[in-house]
N, C-alpha and C positions, 0 to 999 in steps of 0.2 A: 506396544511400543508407545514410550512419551516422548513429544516435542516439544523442547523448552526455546523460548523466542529470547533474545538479549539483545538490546539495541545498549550499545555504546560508544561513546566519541572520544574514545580514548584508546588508541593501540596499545597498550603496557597491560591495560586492565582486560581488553579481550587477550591481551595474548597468554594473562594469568590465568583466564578464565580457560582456556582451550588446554594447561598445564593441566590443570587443575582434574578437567574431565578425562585428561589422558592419564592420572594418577588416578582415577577411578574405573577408567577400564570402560569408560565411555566413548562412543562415539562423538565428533565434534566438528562443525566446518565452519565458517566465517563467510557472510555474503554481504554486497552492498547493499543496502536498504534502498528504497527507491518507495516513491508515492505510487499507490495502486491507478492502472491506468485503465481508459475503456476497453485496454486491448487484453489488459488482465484478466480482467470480467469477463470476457467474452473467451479467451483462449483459456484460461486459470493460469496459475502462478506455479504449480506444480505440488502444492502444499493448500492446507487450508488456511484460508485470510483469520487474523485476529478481528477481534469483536472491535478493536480499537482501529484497524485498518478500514473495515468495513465503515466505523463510521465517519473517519475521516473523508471517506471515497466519497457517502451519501452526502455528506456535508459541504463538499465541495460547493461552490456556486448558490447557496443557501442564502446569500444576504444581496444577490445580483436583482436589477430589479428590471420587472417583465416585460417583456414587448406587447405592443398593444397588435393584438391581430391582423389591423386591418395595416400597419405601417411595415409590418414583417409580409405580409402581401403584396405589399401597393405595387412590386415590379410585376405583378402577374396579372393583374385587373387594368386590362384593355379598356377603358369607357370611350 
């Protein structure tokens, strides 16, 4: 079995596209897209993630900039 992924923002053109596979005698369903979450990853999505999902996901928070240790501590260091 192949799974083909379609993202589109046009209802006329998914709706041609689901014609389309039902004149071919294919199966077809329409779901809302959503950003892969941590609960994704952790529970899966039911299907396997695209190469483009995943790296969106990894990508996330990539340009966020770091905490310095001791200030992401400092409520726990009792002196």
């Amino acid at each position: 079995m192949t799974t083909v992924i379609i993202q589109s923002d046009s209802d006329k053109k998914t709706s041609l596209l689901m014609q389309l596979a039902e004149e071919l005698g294919l199966s077809s369903e329409a779901q809302t897209f959503h950003d892969l979450t941590v609960n994704d990853m952790v529970t899966g999505i039911g299907r396997k993630a695209t190469d483009e999902e995943l790296i969106a996901y990894l990508n996330k928070g990539i340009d966020d900039k770091p905490i310095d240790i001791d200030v992401a501590f400092a409520k726990y260091f009792h002196e």
